[in-house]
FIKOLZA-1660 file (N, C-alpha, C; in steps of 0.1 Angstrom, whole numbers, plus 5000, padded with zeros to 4 digits):
% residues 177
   i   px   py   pz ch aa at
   1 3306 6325 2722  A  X  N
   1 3308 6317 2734  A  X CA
   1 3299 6304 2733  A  X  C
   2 3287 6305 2731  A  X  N
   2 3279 6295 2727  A  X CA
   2 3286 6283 2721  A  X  C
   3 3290 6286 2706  A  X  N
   3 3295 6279 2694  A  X CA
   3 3306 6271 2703  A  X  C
   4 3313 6273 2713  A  X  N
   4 3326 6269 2717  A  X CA
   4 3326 6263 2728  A  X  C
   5 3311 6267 2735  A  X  N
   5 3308 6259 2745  A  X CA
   5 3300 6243 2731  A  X  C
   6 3292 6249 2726  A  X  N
   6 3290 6235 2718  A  X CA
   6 3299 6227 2713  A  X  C
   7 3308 6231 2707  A  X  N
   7 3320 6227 2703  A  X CA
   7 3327 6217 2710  A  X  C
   8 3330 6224 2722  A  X  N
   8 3336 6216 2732  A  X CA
   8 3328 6205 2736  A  X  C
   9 3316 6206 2738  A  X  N
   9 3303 6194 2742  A  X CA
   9 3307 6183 2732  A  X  C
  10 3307 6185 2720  A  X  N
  10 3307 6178 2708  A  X CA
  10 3318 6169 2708  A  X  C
  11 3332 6180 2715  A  X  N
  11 3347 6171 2714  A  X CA
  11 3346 6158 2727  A  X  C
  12 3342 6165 2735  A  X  N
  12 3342 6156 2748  A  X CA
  12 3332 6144 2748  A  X  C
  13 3319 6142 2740  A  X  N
  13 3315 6133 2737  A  X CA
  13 3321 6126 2726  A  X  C
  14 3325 6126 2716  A  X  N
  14 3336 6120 2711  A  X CA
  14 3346 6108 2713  A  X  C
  15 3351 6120 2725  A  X  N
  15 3367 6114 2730  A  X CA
  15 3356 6102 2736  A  X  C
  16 3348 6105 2744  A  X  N
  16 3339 6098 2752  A  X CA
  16 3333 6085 2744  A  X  C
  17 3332 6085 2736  A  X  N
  17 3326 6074 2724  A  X CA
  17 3340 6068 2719  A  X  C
  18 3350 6075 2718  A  X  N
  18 3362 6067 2712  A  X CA
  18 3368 6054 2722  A  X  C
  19 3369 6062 2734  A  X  N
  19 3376 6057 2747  A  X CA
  19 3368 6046 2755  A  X  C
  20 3355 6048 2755  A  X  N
  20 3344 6042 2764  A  X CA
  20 3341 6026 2760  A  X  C
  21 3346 6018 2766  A  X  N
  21 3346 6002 2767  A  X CA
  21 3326 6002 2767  A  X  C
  22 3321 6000 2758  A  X  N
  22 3303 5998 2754  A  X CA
  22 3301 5983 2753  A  X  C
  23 3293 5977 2761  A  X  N
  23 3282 5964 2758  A  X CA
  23 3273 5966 2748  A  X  C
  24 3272 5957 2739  A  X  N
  24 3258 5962 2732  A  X CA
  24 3252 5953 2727  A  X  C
  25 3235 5950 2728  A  X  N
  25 3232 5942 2727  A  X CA
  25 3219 5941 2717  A  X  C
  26 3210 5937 2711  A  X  N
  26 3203 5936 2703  A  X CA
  26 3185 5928 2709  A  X  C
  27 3178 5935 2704  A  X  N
  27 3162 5936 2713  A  X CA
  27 3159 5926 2702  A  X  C
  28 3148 5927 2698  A  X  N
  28 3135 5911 2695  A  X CA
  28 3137 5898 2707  A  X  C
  29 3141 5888 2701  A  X  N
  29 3142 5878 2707  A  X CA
  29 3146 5875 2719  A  X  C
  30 3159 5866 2723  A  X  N
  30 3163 5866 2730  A  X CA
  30 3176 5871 2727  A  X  C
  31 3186 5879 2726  A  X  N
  31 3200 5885 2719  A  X CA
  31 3210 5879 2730  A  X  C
  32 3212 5876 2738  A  X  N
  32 3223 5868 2753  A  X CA
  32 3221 5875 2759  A  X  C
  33 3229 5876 2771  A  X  N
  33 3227 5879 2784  A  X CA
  33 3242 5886 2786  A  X  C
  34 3245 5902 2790  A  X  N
  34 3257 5907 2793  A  X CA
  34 3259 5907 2802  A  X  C
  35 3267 5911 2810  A  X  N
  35 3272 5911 2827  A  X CA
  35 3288 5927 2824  A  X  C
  36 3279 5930 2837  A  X  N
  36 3286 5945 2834  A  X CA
  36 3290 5945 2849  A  X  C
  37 3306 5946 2853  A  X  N
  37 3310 5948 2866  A  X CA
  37 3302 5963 2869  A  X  C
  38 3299 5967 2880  A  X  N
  38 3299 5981 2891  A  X CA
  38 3307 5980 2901  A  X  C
  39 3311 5992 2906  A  X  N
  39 3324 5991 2913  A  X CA
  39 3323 6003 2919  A  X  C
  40 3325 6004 2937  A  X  N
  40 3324 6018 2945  A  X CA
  40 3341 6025 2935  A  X  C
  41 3338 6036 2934  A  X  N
  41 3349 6046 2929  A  X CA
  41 3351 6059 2940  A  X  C
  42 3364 6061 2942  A  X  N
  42 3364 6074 2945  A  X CA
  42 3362 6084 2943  A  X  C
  43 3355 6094 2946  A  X  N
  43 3349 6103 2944  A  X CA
  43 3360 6113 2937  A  X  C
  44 3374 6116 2940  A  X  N
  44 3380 6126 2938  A  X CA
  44 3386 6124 2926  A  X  C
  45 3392 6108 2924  A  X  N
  45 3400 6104 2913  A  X CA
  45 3392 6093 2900  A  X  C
  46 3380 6086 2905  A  X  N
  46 3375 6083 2900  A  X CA
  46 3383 6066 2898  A  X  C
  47 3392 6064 2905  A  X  N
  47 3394 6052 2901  A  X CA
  47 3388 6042 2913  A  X  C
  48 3388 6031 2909  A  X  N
  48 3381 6020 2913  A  X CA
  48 3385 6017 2928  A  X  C
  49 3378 6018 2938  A  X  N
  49 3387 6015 2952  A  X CA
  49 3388 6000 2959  A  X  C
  50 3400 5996 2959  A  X  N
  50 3409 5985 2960  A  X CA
  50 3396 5976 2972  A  X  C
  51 3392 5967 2971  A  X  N
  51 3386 5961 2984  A  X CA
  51 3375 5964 2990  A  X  C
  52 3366 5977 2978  A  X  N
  52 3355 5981 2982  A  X CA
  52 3341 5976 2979  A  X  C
  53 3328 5981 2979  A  X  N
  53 3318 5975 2970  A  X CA
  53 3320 5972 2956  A  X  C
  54 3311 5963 2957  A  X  N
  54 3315 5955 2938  A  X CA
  54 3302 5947 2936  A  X  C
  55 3300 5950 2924  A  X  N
  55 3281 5942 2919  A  X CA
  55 3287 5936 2904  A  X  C
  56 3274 5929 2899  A  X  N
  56 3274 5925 2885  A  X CA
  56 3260 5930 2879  A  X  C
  57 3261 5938 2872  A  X  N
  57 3244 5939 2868  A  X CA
  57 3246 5928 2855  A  X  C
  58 3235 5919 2856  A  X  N
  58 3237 5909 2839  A  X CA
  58 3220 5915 2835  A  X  C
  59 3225 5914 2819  A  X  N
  59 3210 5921 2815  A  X CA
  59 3205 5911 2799  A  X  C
  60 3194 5909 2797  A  X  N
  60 3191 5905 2785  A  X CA
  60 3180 5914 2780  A  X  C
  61 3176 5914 2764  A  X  N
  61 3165 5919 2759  A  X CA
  61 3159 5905 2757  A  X  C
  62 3143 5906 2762  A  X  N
  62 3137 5896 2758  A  X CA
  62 3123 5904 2753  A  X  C
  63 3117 5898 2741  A  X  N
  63 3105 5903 2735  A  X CA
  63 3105 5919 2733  A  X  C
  64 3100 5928 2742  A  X  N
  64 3099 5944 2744  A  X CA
  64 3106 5949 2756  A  X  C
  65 3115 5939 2764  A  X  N
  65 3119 5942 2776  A  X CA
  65 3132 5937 2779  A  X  C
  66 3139 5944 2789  A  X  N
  66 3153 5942 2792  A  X CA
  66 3150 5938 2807  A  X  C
  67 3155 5927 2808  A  X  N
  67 3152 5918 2817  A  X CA
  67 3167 5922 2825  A  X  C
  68 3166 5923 2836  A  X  N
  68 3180 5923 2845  A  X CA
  68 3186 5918 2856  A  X  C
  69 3192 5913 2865  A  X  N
  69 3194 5908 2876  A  X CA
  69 3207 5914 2880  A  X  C
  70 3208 5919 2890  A  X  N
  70 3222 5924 2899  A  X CA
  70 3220 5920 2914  A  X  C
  71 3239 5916 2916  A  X  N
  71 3240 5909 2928  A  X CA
  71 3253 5920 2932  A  X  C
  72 3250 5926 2946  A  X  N
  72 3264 5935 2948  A  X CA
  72 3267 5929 2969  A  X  C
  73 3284 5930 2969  A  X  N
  73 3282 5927 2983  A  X CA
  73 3293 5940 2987  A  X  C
  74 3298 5941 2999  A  X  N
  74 3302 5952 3004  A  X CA
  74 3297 5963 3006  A  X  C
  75 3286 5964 3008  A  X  N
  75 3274 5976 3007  A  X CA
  75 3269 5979 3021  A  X  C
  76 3268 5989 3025  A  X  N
  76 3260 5994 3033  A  X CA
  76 3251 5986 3038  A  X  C
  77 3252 5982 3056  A  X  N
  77 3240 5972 3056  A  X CA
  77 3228 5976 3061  A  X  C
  78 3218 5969 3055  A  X  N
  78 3207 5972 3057  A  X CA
  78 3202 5989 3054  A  X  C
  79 3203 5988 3038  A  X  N
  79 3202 6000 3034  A  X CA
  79 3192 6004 3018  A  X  C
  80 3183 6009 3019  A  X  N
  80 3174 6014 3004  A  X CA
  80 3185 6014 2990  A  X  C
  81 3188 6004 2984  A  X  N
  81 3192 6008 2971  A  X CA
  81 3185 6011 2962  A  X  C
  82 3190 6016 2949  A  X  N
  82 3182 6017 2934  A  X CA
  82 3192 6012 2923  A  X  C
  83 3189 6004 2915  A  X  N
  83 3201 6000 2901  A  X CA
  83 3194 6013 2891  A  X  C
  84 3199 6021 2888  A  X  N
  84 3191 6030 2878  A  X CA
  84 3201 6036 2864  A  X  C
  85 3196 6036 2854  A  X  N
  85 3199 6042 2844  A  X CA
  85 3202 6057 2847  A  X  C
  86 3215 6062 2845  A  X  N
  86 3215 6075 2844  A  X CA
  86 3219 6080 2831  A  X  C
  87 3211 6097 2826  A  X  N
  87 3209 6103 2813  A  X CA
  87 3216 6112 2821  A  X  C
  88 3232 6115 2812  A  X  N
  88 3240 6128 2817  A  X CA
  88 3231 6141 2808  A  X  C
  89 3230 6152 2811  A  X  N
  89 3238 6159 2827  A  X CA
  89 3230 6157 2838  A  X  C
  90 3238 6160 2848  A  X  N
  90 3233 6163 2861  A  X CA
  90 3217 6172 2859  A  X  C
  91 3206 6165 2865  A  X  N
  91 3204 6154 2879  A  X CA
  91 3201 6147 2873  A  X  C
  92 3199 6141 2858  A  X  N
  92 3198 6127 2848  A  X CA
  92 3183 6131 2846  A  X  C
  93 3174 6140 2838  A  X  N
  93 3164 6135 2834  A  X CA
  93 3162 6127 2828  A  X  C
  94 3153 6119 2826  A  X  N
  94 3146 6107 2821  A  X CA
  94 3156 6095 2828  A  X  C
  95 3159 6097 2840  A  X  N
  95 3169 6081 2850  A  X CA
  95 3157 6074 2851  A  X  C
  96 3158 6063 2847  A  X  N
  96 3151 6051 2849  A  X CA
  96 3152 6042 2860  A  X  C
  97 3145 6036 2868  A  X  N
  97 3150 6029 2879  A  X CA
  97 3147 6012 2875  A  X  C
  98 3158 6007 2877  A  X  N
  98 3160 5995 2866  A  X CA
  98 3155 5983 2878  A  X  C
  99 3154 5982 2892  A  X  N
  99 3152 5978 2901  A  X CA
  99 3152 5980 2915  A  X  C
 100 3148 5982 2923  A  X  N
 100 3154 5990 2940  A  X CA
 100 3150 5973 2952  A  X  C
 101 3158 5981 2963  A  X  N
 101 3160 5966 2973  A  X CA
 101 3167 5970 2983  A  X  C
 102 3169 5968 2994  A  X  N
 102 3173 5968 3006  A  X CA
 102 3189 5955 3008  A  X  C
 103 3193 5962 3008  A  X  N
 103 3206 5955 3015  A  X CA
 103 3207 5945 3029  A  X  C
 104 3211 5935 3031  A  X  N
 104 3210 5927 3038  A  X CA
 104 3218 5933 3052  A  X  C
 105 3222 5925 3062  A  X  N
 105 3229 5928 3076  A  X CA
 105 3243 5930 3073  A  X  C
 106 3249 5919 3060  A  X  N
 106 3263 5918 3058  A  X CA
 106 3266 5930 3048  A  X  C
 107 3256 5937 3042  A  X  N
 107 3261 5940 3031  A  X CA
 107 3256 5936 3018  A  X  C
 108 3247 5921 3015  A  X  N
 108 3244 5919 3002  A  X CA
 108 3234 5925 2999  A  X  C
 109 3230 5926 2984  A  X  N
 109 3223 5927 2978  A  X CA
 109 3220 5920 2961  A  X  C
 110 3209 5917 2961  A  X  N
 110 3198 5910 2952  A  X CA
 110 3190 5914 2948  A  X  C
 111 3189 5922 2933  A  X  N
 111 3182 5927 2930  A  X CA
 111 3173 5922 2914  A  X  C
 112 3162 5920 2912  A  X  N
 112 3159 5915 2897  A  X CA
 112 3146 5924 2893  A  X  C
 113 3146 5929 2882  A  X  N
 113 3139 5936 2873  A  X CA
 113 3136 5936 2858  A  X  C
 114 3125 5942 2849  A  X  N
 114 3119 5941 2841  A  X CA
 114 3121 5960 2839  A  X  C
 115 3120 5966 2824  A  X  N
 115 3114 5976 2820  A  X CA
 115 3114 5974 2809  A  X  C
 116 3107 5982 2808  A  X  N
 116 3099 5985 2787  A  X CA
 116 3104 5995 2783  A  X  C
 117 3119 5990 2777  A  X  N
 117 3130 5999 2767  A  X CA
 117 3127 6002 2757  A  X  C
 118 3127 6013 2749  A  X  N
 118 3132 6013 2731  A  X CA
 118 3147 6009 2732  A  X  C
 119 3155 6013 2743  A  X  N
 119 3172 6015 2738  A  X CA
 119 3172 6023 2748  A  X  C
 120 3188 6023 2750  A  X  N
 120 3197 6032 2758  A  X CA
 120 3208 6032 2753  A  X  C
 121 3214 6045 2755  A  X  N
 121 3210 6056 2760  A  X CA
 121 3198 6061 2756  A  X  C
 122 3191 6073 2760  A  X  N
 122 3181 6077 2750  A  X CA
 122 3187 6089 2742  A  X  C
 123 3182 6095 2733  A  X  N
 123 3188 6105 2727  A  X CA
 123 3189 6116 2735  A  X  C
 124 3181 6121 2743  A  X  N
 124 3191 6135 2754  A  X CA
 124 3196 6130 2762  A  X  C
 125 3202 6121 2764  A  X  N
 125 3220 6113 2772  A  X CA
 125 3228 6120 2762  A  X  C
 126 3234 6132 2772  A  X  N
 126 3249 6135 2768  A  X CA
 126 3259 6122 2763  A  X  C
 127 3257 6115 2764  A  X  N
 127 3265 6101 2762  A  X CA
 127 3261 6097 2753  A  X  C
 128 3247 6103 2744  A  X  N
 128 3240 6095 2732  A  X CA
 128 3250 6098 2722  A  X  C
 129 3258 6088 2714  A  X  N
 129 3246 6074 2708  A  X CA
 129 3262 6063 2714  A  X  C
 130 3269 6069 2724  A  X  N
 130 3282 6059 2732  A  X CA
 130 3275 6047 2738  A  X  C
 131 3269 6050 2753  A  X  N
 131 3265 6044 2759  A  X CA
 131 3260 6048 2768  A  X  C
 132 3249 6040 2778  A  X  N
 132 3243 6047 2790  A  X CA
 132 3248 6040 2804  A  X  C
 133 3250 6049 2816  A  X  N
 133 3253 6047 2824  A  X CA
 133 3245 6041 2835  A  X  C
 134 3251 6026 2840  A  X  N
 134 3241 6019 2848  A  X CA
 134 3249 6025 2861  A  X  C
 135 3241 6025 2875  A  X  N
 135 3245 6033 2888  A  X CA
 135 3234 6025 2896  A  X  C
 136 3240 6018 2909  A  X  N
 136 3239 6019 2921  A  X CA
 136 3241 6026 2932  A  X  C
 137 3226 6033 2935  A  X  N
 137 3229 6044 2940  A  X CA
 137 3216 6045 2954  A  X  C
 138 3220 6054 2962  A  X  N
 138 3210 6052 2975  A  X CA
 138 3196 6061 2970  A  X  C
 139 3184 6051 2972  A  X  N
 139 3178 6050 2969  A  X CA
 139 3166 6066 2974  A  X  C
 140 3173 6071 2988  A  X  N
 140 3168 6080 2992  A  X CA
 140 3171 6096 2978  A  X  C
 141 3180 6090 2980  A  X  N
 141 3188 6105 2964  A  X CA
 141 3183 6105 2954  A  X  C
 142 3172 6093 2950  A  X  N
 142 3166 6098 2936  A  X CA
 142 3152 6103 2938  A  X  C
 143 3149 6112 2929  A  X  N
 143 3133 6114 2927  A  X CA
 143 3124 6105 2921  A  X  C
 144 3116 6097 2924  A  X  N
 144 3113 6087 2917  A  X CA
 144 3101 6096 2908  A  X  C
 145 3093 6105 2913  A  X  N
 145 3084 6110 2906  A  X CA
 145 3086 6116 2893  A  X  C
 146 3095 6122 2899  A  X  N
 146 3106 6132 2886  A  X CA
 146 3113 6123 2876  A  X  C
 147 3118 6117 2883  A  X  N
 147 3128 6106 2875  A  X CA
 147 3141 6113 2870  A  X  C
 148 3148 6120 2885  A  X  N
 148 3162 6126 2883  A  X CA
 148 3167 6126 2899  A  X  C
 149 3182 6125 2897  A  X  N
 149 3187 6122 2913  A  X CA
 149 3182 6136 2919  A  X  C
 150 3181 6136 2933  A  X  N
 150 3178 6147 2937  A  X CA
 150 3195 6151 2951  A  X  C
 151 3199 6140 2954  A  X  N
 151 3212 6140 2962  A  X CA
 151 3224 6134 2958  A  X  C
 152 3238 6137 2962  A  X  N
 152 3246 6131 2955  A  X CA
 152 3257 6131 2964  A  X  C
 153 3256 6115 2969  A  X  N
 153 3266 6106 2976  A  X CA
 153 3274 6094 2970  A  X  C
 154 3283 6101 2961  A  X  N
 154 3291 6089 2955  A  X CA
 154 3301 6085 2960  A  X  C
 155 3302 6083 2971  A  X  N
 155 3310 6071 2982  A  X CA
 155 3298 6062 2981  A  X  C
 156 3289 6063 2984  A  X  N
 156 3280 6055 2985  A  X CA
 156 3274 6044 2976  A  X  C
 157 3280 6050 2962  A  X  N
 157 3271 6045 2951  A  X CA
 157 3285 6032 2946  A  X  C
 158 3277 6021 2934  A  X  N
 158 3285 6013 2923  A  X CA
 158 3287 6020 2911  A  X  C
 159 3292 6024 2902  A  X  N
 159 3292 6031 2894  A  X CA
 159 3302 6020 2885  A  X  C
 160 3288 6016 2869  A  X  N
 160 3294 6009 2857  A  X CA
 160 3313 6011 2854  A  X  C
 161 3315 6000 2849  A  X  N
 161 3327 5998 2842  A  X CA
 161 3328 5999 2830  A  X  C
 162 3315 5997 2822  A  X  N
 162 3315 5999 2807  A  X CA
 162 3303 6004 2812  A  X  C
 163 3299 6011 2799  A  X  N
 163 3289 6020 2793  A  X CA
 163 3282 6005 2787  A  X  C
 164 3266 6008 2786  A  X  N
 164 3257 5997 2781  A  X CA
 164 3248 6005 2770  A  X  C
 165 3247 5999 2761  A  X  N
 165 3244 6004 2748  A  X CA
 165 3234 5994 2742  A  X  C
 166 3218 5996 2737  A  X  N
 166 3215 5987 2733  A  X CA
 166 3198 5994 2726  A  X  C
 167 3195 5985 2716  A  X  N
 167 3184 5990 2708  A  X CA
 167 3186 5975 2697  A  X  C
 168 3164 5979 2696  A  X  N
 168 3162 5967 2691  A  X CA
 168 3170 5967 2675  A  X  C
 169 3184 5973 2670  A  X  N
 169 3188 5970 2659  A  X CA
 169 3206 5965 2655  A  X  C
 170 3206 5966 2670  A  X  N
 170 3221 5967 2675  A  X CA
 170 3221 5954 2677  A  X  C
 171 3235 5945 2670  A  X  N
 171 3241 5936 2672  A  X CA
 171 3247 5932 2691  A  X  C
 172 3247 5922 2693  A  X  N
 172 3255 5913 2703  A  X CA
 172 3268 5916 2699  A  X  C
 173 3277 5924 2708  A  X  N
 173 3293 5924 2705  A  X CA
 173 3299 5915 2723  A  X  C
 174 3295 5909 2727  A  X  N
 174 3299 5902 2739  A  X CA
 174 3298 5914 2751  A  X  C
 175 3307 5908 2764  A  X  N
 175 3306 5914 2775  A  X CA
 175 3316 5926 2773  A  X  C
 176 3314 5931 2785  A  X  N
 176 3322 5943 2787  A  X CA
 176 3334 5946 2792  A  X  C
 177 3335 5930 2803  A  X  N
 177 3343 5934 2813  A  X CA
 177 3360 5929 2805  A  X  C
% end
């Protein structure tokens, strides 16, 4: 049972790596700047909801750090966000919180951050070595101590369009979208 449960783990990350539209970008210097749409998803079907929330996370590696800026409008107003790295499976150990910020009266939000990356995914991301999953998500649902979601409201959340992939050895292959 084991062997077939791995097995299957193995196939599904795969198809997952074949299928999955990846950013990737390259650490030392300055390697560009990517821009990765986020986009509220339905919860049941997962596809992208017509006229709903929508952000841009744009990200650079500069020296030891991934430098980032995300702008999202149709959001919840006046509400705790977090831009965070999530490490599949569920509740994402090692999620990184890439930025957090409060949502304006209309809905906007502006967020800019700094962290001190080797690469993402990390190697226990179910998703390792495809890509890691960026998420806008309410800020009350994560554990920040822990560094894993602790609630899970994905009406609520932006959820990546490509997977973002990056280490200081990996080439620039352009944007994602």
């Amino acid at each position: 049972m084991l062997k077939s449960v791995a097995l299957a783990t193995a196939v599904a990350v795969l198809v997952t790596c074949m299928t999955a539209t990846t950013a990737l970008a390259k650490g030392g210097g300055k390697a560009g700047k990517i821009a990765i749409a986020l986009v509220q998803k339905d919860p049941v079907t997962w596809a992208p909801v017509h006229g709903g929330a929508s952000g841009e996370f744009k990200f650079e590696l500069a020296k030891r750090q991934l430098k980032c800026k995300f702008k999202a409008d149709l959001l919840q107003p006046k509400t705790n966000y977090a831009l965070i790295y999530f490490p599949d499976p569920w509740p994402g150990h090692g999620l990184i919180c890439l930025a957090a910020g409060v949502s304006d009266e209309g809905g906007f939000l502006k967020l800019k951050g700094r962290a001190e990356i080797d690469g993402l995914p990390i190697p226990s991301d179910a998703n390792y070595p495809c890509g890691a999953k960026i998420w806008l998500v309410l800020s009350d649902d994560v554990d920040f101590d822990n560094h894993v979601m602790k609630a899970w409201h994905p009406e609520s959340y932006l959820f990546q369009e490509a997977l973002v992939n990056f280490s200081r050895d990996v080439e620039v292959e352009g944007p994602a979208n």
